[in-house]
Structures are given as structure tokens and as C-alpha cells.
C-alpha positions in Angstrom: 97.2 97.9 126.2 99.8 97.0 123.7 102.1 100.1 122.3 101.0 99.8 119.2 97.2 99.8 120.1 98.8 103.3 121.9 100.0 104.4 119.2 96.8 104.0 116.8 94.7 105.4 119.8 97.2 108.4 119.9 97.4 109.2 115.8 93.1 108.9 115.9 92.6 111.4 118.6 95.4 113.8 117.2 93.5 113.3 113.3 90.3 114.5 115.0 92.2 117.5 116.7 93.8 118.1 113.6 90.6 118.2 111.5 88.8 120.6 114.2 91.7 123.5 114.4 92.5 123.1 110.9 88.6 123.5 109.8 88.1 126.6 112.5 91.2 128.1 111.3 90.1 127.9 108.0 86.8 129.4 108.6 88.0 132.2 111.2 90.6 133.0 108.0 87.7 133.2 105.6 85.9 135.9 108.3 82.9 132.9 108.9 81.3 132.0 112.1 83.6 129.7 114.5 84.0 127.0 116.0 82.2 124.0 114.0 82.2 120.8 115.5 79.3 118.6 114.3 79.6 119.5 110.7 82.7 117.9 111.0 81.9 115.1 111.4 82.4 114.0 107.5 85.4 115.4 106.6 86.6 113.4 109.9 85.1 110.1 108.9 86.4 110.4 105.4 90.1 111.6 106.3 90.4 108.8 109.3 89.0 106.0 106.9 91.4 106.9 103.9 94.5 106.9 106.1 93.4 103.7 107.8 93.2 102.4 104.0 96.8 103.4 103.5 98.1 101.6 107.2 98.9 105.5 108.3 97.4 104.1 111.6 100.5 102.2 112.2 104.4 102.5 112.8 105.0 99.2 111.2 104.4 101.5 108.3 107.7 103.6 107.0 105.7 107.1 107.4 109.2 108.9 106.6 109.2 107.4 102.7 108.8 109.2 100.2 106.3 106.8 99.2 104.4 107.0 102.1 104.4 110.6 101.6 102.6 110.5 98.6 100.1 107.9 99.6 99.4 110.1 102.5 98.0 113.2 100.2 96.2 110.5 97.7 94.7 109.9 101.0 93.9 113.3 101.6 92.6 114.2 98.2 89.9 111.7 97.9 89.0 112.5 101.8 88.6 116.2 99.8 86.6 115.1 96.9 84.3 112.4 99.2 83.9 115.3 101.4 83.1 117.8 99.0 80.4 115.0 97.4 78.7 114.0 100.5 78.4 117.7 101.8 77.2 118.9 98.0 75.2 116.5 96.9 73.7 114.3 100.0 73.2 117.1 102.8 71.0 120.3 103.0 72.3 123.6 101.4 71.9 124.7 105.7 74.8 122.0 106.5 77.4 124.1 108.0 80.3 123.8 105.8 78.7 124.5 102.7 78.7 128.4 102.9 82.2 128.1 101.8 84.0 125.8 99.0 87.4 127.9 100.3 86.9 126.7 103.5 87.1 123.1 102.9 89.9 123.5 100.4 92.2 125.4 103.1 91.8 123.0 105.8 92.5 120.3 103.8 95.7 122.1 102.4 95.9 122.6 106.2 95.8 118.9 107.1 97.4 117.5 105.1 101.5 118.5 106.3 99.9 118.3 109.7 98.9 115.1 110.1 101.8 113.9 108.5 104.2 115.9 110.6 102.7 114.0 114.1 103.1 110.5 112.1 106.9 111.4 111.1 107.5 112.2 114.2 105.9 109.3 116.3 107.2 106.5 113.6 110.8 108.0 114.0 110.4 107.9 118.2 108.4 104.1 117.6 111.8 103.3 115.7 114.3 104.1 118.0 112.1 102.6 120.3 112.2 99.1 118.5 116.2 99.5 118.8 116.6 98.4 122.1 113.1 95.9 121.4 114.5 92.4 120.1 112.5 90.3 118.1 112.6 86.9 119.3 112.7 83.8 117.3 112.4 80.1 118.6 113.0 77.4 115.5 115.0 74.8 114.1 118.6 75.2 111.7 116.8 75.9 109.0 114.0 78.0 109.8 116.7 80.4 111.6 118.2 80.9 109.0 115.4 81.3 106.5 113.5 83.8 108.7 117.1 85.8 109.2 116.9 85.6 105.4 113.5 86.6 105.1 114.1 89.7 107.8 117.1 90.9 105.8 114.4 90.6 102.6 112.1 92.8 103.9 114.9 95.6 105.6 113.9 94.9 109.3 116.2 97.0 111.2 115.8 96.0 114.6 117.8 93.7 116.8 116.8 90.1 115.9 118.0 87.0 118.8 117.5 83.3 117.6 116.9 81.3 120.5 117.4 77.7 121.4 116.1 75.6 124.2 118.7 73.4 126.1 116.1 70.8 126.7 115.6 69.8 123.1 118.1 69.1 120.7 115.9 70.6 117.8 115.8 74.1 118.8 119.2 75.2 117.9 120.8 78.1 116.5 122.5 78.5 113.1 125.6 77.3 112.1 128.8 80.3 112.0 128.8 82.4 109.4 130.6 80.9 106.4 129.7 77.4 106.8 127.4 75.8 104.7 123.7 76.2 105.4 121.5 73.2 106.7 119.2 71.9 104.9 115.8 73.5 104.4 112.7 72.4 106.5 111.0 68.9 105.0 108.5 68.1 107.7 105.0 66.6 106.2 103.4 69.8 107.1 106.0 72.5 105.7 107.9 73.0 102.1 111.4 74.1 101.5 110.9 77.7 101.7 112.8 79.4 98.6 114.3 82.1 100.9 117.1 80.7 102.8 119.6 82.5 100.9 119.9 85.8 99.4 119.9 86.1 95.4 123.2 86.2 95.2 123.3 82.6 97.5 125.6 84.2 99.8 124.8 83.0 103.7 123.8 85.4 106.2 125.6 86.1 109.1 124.4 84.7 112.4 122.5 86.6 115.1 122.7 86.9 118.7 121.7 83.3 120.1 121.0 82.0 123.6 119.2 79.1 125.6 115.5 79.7 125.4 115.1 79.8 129.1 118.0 82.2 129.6 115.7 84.7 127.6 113.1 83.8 129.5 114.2 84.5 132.6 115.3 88.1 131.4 111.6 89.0 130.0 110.7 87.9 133.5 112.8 89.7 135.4 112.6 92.9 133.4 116.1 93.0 131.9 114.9 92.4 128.6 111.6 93.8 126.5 111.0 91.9 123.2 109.0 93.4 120.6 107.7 90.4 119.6 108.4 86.0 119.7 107.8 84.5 117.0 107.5 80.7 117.2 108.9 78.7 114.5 105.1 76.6 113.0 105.9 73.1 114.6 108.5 74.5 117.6 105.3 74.9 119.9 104.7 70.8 119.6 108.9 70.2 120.5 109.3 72.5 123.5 109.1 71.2 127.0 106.2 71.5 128.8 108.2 73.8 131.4 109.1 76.4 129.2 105.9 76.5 127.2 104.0 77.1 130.3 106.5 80.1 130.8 106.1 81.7 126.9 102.0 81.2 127.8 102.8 83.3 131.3 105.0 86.3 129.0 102.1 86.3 126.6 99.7 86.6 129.2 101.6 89.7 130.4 102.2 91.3 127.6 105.0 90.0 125.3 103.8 89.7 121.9 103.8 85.9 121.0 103.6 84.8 117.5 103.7 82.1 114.8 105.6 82.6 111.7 103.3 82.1 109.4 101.0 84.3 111.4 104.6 87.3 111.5 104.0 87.2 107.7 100.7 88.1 107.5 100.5 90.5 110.2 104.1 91.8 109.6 104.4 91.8 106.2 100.9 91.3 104.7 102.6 88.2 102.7 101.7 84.8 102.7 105.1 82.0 103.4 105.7 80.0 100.9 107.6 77.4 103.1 104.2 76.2 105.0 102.2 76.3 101.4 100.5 72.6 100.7 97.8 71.5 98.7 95.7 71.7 102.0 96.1 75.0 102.3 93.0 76.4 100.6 91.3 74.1 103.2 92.3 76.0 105.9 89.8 78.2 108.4 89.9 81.7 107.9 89.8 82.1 104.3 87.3 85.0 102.9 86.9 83.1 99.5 84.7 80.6 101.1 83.4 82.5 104.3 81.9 85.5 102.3 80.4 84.1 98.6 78.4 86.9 98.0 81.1 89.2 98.2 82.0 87.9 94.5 78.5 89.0 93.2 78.9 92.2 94.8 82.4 93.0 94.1 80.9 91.6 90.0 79.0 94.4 90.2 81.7 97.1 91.1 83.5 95.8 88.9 80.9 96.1 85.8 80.0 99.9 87.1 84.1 100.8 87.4 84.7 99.3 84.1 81.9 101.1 82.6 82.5 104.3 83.6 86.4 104.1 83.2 86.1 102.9 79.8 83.9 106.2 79.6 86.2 108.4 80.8 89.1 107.0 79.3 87.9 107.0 76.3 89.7 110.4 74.7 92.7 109.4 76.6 92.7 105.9 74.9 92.7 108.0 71.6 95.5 110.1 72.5 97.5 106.9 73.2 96.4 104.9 70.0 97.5 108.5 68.0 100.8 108.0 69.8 101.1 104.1 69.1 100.2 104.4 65.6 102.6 107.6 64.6 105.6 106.2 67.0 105.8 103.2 64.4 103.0 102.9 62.5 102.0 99.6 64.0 98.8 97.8 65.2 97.2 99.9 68.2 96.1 96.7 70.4 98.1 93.8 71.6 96.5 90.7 72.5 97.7 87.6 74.1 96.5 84.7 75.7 96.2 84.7 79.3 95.1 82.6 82.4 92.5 83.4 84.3 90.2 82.2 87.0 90.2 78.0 87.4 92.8 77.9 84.9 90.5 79.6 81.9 92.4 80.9 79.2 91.2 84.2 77.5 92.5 86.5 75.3 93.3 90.2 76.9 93.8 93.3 75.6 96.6 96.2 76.2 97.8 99.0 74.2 101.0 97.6 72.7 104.2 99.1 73.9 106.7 97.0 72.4 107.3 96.8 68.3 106.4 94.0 66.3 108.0 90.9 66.3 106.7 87.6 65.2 106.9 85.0 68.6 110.2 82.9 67.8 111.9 87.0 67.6 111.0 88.0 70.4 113.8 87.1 72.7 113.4 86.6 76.7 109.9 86.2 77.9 110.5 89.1 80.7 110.7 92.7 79.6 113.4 94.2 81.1 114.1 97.5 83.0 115.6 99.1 79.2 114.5 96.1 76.8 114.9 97.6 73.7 112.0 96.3 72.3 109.5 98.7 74.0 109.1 102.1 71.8 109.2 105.5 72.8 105.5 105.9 73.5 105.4 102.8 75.4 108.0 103.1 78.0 105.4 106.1 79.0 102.6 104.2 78.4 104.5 101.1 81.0 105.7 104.0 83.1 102.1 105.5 84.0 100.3 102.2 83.0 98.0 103.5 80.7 98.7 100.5 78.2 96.6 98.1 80.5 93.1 100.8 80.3 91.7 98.0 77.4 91.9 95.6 80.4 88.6 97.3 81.2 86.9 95.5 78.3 88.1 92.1 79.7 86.3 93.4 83.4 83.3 93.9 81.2 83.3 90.4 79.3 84.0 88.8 83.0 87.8 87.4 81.8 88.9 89.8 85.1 88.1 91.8 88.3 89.4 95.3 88.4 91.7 94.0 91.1 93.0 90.6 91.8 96.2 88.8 91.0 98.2 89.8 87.6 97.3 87.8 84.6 100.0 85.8 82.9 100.7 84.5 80.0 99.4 81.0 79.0 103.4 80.0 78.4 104.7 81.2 81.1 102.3 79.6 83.5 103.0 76.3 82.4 106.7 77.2 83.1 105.6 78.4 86.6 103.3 75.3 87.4 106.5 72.9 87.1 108.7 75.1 89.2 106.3 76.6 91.4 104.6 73.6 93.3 100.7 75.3 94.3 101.4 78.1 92.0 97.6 77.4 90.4 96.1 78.4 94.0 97.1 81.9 92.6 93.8 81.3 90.0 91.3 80.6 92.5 90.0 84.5 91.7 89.5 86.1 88.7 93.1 88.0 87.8 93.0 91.7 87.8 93.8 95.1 86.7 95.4 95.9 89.6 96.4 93.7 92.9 98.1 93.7 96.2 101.4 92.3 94.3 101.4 94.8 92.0 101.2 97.6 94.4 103.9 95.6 96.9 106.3 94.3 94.5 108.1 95.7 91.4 107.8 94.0 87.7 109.0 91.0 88.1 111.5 89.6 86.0 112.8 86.2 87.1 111.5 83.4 89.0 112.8 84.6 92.2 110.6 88.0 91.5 107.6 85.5 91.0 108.0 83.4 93.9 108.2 86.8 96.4 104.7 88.1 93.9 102.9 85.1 94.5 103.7 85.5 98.6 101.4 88.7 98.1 99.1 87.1 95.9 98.2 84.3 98.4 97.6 87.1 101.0 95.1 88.8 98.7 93.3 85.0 97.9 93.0 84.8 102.1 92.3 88.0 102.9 90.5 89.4 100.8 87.7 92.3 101.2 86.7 95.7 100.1 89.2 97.4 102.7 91.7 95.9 100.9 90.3 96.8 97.7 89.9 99.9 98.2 93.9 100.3 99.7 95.4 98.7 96.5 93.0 101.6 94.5 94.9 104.0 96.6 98.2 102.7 96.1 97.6 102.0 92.4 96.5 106.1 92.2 100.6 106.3 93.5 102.2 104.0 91.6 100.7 105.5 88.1 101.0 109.1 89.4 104.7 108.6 90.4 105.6 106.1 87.5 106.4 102.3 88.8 105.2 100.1 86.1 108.0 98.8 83.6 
């Protein structure tokens, strides 16, 4: 069993624990009959399956964020209200828990610094652990150096070793620090990834590097445990027969051996630009065209969520157009023309944040972190993104999904088709409200902040399901409760 398998085992079995003293607690407190155990069973099921949502099942995640933090009681508080539905609503007024509201409210006060407690804990022991792991990579030039750039990206903070094999010339490792970086990977199967330099085009310094079988020979012998190989995407085809037979034997007893492409996914729930072709829609494994009815379903969320938000929202929309209108006096909607699924254009609505300008005025085509052309009322309305509740009517007319990939503007996409080469594939799903960019990624501002969006985008497009929905509503609860938007 793999330690991270452990560790998920581990952080289930101490959530059920958890749940159980903090619910007999709660009732011995209150003076009621003690222990429970099956009329647990909900408030279990609901608390386990809303971490899971939020990966608090893994130490990949960075459980000592204040991010994660705050994810962890969003978590909480809809395990709390689906609890408190199912049990009030759905099960007899005999059902065990339902003598007491108080109850339920105090173990889930309870629960909550608990189970977080345990996961601080085990992530800061899984990280010092991962110190003295390596991860392994086996590529060419480039690739070494784009996947140290993409590793210094994404803060990974644990020993990296580029390894080469002495049998073939094209497994190397990267070139001193200082000297110019080689050129970018152009086999007929890969594109030149964007990310072999930093922003700032400054080169990265060189890791660790030995021969392949050298490393090899230490993972066999004990000497050395790697967290995890990752096989540059063509380096399995170059590598001599010997020493693939010996990567198969590691893997076999228990090294972690992955590709690249595959590391992003898993790692990083991202999608490489660098192996992205016009095949790549083609490829197995994509939900889009292994689950078709999923669209008509997720349609009909979509029209019920929309329908009731715009419900709800309603008075708070007022509010909002009272503060547009006596901010500046201005129109309360703005509309623009965006791209939407298979390349539609369609006009969408948004609470206008920034003052009126006519088109040739308006200056650069990214808002900035303090562009002065957003008013007083709409750096709030950004802020908490309350200016994209019209969006709703657009999820009603079918122009969007309540979660998807952002919509851009119709001039802006043009620029990104010529610069972005498969950028389009981002519109093979309707764009929506929310998505798994917006939750991963800031605003983005530049092309370099599209090109790292899209990455998350084309992870959505694959993967996508309502797990995942339901995660990026739980992280979109965070970001507008803690004020992300721009």
C-alpha cells in the first residue's frame, strides 16, 4: 500500500472517530442519552464527502494555508446544513439526532478545529517526510529544464534529481546555470511548452543530476527512496531495453512511476501545454465524449441553480444597482460580446464596475490590480464577485453553464487564437460562471496569466464531472467570502 493511500486510509478512520466523540460529547453535554452510533451515519457521509470535495483527503494538499483553512469550514458548514436537511426534512421525527438542534450545532463546532488539527499535523510530518523523498525525472535538455521551471511555478519544495542514461546520448541533463537554455522540445508529437523560463526569462539553476542507472541501482539497494519518477512523454521509447526493464521492476515494487503529462494531472490538476496538438481532443479518456448525457443533466442543474439564484439574489441585485447608479449615476448593466461554446458569440451581462467610456478610451484590455477605471462600488462588487450574478440570466438563455471555463471577450479571443495555437479547444463546453481556472488561478492579466488559465481549463474539458463541480462550488463559496476577484 502506497503512503499516500495510508494516509487517506488514516485521515477517513480518524473523520469517523472524530464525528462519533464529537456527537456523544455533544449529547452527554446537552444531558441526552449516549452513545449514538447509527444515527451518525449522515453527518458522517456528509462531512467525509465535503472534505473529499475540497482534496482534504490528501497531503499533496497545503492543509496549513490559510486557504485551506477556510475551505475546510466551507466544508464543514454545508456538511451542517445537508445534515441538518436530511435529518429534518427526509427522516422520522424518532431519528436519533433530532431531539436536539444544539446537539448537532456543537459537534459540528466540535469537528471542525478537530479534524483540521489531525490534517495539520499529518501534512506537516508527510512534508518533512517528502524532504529526504526525491522526485525523479528522466528527459531530454529541454524538458529538464521546462519541468524544473514548471516545479519552481508551482512551489514544489522537495528535492528534485534530473537523471540521464549513459547509454543514450538523448537523456541528458541541463546545461550549468548561466548558460543559455536549449531549445524547447519540437518532436511531431509535443509543442514548445511556454514554461522553460520564468517571467522574468531568467534560467534556473540546475539540479542534482546522475546516470540513470546509478539511481537505479540506489532505489534497488535501498539507499535511496523516490517520491515519485516521472518519465519525460517520448523518454520511455529512447531508453535501453536494460534499464526499462529495471524502472518496470521499481514500479512493480513500489516506486511511483509516472509520465509528465500524467505528473500534471495528478500533481497539479493542470493540463501541459507542451504535449497539446490538434489531436488532443481525440484522445481516450475524455468525459466530454464518454458521458453525453451528463450535458443534459448538468442543463438541468444548471436551469434550477439559475432559477433559484436569480430568486434569491434578487434584493441583493437591487442593493447593488442602488449602489451603481448613486456611485456615478451611470447605466446599472454592462454588456459585451463574448465567446461561447463552438465559437458562438453572445452578449452577457454583469453589473458594471468600471465608469463609462466609449471603446477607443478605454485603455488596456486587462483590468488591473488598481485600474483606475473601476468605481468605488465596483472594486467591492469585483472583490466579492457580485457583479457577474446577471450571468444567471445568460445560464437561463443557455449562452452558459453555471460552471465551465471563463468567457472572454470576442476581441480578445481573436488575439488569443493567433498566439495561443489550440486555444479554441477551451470552447468545446459552454463557458461558465464559475470554473476550475477561476478557483486555481488569479485574474489574469497578460498572456503569460492566460496560457497558465488555459492549463486548468483543459483539465476541466477532460475531466470533467459533478465531483468536480461540486469542488469548484466550494472553492468559489471561499474565494467570494474571502475576496479574490479583481
Amino acid at each position: 500500500m502506497t503512503p499516500l493511500r495510508k494516509t487517506t486510509l488514516a485521515l477517513l478512520a480518524l473523520d469517523i472517530l472524530a464525528v462519533f466523540l464529537c456527537f456523544n460529547a455533544a449529547l452527554v453535554f446537552r444531558g441526552l442519552d449516549a452513545p449514538l452510533v447509527t444515527s451518525l451515519i449522515w453527518p458522517a457521509l456528509f462531512s467525509i464527502a465535503a472534505l473529499y470535495l475540497i482534496d482534504g483527503y490528501t497531503t499533496r494538499t497545503d492543509m496549513l494555508s490559510v486557504d485551506y483553512t477556510s475551505q475546510h469550514l466551507i466544508a464543514l458548514l454545508a456538511a451542517l446544513l445537508g445534515t441538518l436537511l436530511t435529518l429534518y426534512v427526509f427522516q422520522p421525527v424518532a431519528y436519533g439526532l433530532t431531539s436536539s438542534r444544539g446537539v448537532i450545532f456543537f459537534a459540528f463546532a466540535a469537528l471542525a478545529p478537530l479534524s483540521l488539527s489531525y490534517r495539520r499535523i499529518g501534512y506537516a510530518r508527510a512534508r518533512a517526510f517528502r524532504q529526504s523523498h526525491p522526485i525523479i525525472f528522466i528527459g531530454t535538455h529541454a524538458s529538464t529544464h521546462a519541468f524544473q521551471a514548471e516545479c519552481d511555478q508551482a512551489g514544489v519544495s522537495q528535492p528534485l534529481l534530473f537523471a540521464r542514461s549513459d547509454d543514450n546520448s538523448e537523456v541528458t541533463s541541463p546545461q550549468p546555470t548561466g548558460t543559455t537554455p536549449p531549445p524547447k522540445e519540437t518532436s511531431k508529437d509535443a509543442r514548445p511548452t511556454p514554461l522553460a523560463q520564468n517571467s522574468q526569462g531568467e534560467d534556473f539553476a540546475s539540479p542534482p543530476t546522475e546516470p540513470l542507472e546509478a539511481l537505479l541501482r540506489k532505489i534497488e539497494t535501498g539507499q535511496l527512496t523516490a517520491h515519485a519518477i516521472v518519465l519525460c512523454d517520448d523518454t520511455q521509447h529512447r531508453l535501453p531495453d536494460a534499464l526499462s526493464q529495471r524502472l518496470a521492476q521499481a514500479y512493480f515494487d513500489g516506486t511511483p512511476i509516472t509520465t509528465r503529462e500524467r505528473f500534471h494531472q495528478a500533481y497539479w490538476r493542470k493540463v501541459g501545454l507542451y504535449r497539446l496538438d490538434h489531436h488532443w481532443p481525440f484522445q481516450d479518456g475524455f468525459a466530454i465524449a464518454r458521458v453525453p448525457v451528463f450535458e443534459h443533466i448538468k442543463r438541468l442543474s444548471d436551469i434550477l441553480l439559475a432559477s433559484l439564484g436569480l430568486l434569491l439574489s434578487l434584493p441583493l441585485m437591487a442593493l447593488c444597482a442602488l449602489g451603481i447608479w448613486l456611485d456615478d449615476r451611470g447605466p446599472i448593466l454592462f454588456t459585451q460580446t463574448r465567446i461561447g461554446e463552438n465559437r458562438r458569440p453572445f452578449k452577457l451581462y454583469k453589473l458594471r464596475t468600471m465608469r463609462c467610456r466609449p471603446a477607443e478610451q478605454s485603455g488596456d484590455k486587462y483590468t488591473q490590480a488598481s485600474d483606475p477605471r473601476i468605481t468605488r462600488i465596483g472594486r467591492f462588487l469585483r472583490t466579492s464577485r457580485l457583479d457577474e450574478l446577471p450571468q444567471l440570466l445568460n445560464v437561463l438563455l443557455g449562452d452558459m453553464s453555471m460552471i465551465g471555463p471563463r468567457a472572454e471577450w470576442d476581441e480578445l479571443v481573436r488575439h488569443y487564437e493567433t498566439a495561443i495555437p489550440c486555444y479554441h479547444f477551451r470552447h468545446l463546453l459552454k463557458p461558465g460562471i464559475t470554473g476550475w481556472a477561476q478557483v486555481n488561478y488569479p485574474y489574469g492579466a497578460n498572456l503569460q496569466d492566460t496560457l497558465r488559465k488555459l492549463e486548468y481549463d483543459l483539465y476541466y474539458i477532460r475531466h470533467f464531472s459533478f465531483r468536480l463541480d461540486a469542488a469548484i462550488i466550494l472553492k468559489t463559496i471561499h474565494i467570494m467570502l474571502f475576496g479574490r476577484g479583481r
